[in-house]
Phi, psi and omega in degrees: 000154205245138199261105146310358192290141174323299195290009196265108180267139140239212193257170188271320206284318190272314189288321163318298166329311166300300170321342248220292170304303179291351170291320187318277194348313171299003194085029180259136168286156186310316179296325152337303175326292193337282188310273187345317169295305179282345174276339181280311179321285161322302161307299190311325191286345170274340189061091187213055152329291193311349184214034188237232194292317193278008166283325171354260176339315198268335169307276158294304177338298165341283188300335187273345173268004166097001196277335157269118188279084178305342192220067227271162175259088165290145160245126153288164187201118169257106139275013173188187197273002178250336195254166146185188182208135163246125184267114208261009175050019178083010174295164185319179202240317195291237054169311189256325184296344179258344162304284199295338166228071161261300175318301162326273158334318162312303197290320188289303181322323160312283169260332197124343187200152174190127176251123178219121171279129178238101165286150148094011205248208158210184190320154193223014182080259129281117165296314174338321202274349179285339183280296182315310164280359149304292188292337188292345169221065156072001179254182169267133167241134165225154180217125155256124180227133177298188161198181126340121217281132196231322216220128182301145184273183189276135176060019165263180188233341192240139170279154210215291196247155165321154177286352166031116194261137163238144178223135180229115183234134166218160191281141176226141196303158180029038177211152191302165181289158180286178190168091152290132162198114187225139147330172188227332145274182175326308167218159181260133206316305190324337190264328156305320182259351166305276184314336195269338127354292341134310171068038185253114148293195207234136193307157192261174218042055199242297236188139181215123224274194200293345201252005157115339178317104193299126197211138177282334178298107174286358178255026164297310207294117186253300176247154170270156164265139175301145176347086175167303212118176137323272185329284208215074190257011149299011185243327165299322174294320204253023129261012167266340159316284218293340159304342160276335157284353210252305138331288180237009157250342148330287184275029156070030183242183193294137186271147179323311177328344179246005177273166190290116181340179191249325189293344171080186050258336169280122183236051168285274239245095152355150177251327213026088151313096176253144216228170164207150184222140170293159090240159189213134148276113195311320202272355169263014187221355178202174192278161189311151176081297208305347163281308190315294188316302185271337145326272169335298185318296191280015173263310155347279181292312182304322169292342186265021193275168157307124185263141167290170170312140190037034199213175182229115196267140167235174147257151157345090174139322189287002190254338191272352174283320180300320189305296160343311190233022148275325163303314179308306194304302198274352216057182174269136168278115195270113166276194226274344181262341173255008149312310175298322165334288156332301202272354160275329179285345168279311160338271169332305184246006091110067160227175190288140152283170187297149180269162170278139176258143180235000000 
């Protein structure tokens, strides 16, 4: 009988493993395995569920209906001493987001900057962590990804663009990295069936039912509204604009609106997914330190601002770092739909299950 319980934590270290195995058991090569396990893993331990440990189930699925290419050939192509394009063969999405900005990262080391267009992929999970694993060895990283259409264009009634994720990292000396990582509409789709999961509603101006109308239910909910709202969701639309450019005509690929759902039902038939990744080395652009020096100065001064009643000013990044590191301790936690989840996919592929951490 599968333990339903609030509380049910494990380690980052035993859900990876699990994750790890059952993509292999799906027809995933190990490096797949790999990347995938460490862009969910990450996220859940910043506690980005929605886009974390409950992405699992839908991956295998992917893999096992063919729509995805567990053991993909990425080929790189450097046009130029900055640019380049990775054709990612229908592969896991993290698998070419931690490829292309390895690449990124080389090309910066070099010149100072390095752009890499990802043709051909598919979902990749949190753009953050591609961003992340920039900052994490000393550059600035962004990340992009197109989607499927989710999201009201500002005054449409129908959805057009993708929830198209911008993610931004930058390194901070002897501290975790600064770490944007946001939707381009209000929430990202993944946080509607999470709550509708959950029997939890959904905050208003969010989210909208099929006739375009703003609605809290998630299981009304046919589209989201862009970053504003009603009122002033032009401006989330035209950065899911510049994020579809940047995504799908850079890698020559369909801009969302044409793409095959992500949610399926076919999950056959490739999505060619398109992603795009930034690095910048700080030190190609001011003398050594002095990015470091005014980094430090303005984080500073931003933690020290005057707080409204019972709140706290952060930066980007600093709330998924507190989470981050009461789940290593206490563990991440699963609710009661990815428990069952979990505990089918252990069945199935006839793996060991997570263990309860107590």
């Amino acid at each position: 009988m599968t333990d339903t319980s609030l509380d049910f934590r494990v380690t980052r270290e035993d859900l990876t493993r699990f994750m790890q195995a059952a993509l292999v058991a799906a027809g995933a090569n190990q490096a797949s395995a790999d990347a995938v396990s460490r862009a969910l893993v990450t996220a859940s331990r910043m506690g980005t569920d929605s886009h974390g440990l409950r992405l699992l189930p839908h991956y295998l699925q992917a893999l096992k209906g063919g729509r995805i290419n567990g053991a993909p050939d990425m080929v790189f192509h450097q046009r130029l001493a900055a640019t380049g394009f990775l054709n990612a063969d229908d592969g896991l999405g993290h698998l070419a987001g931690y490829t292309a900005i390895e690449h990124a990262m080389a090309m910066a080391g070099e010149v100072g900057m390095g752009a890499v267009a990802v043709g051909n992929s598919s979902h990749f999970g949190a753009a953050g962590c591609y961003a992340l694993a920039a900052a994490e060895k000393g550059y600035l990283g962004m990340a992009f990804c197109n989607s499927d259409p989710f999201v009201l264009l500002h005054d449409g009634a129908k959805p057009f663009h993708g929830t198209n994720p911008i993610a931004f990292a930058a390194p901070v000396a002897g501290d975790a990295p600064y770490l944007l990582d946001m939707a381009t509409s209000s929430i990202p789709w993944n946080r509607v069936q999470q709550f509708g999961a959950i029997g939890r509603e959904l905050p208003d101006q969010v989210a909208a039912d099929a006739g375009g109308k703003v609605s809290r239910i998630p299981g009304e909910i046919a589209a989201l509204l862009p970053l504003g709202g009603s009122s002033f969701g032009f401006k989330g639309a035209g950065l899911g604009g510049m994020v579809e450019i940047l995504s799908s005509m850079l890698s020559g690929m369909q801009h969302g609106f044409k793409l095959l759902p992500m949610g399926g039902p076919d999950m056959s038939t490739p999505r060619g997914v398109g992603h795009f990744f930034l690095a910048m080395k700080p030190d190609a652009f001011v003398e050594e330190g002095t990015f470091a020096r005014g980094l430090a100065e303005y984080l500073a001064d931003l933690r020290a601002q005057p707080a409204t009643p019972n709140a706290r000013v952060m930066a980007p990044g600093d709330r998924e770092w507190r989470c981050q590191a009461q789940r290593d301790v206490d563990g991440i936690p699963l609710d009661s739909a990815n428990q069952s989840a979990y505990a089918e996919i252990a069945r199935q592929y006839q793996l060991a299950p997570l263990s309860r951490l107590d």
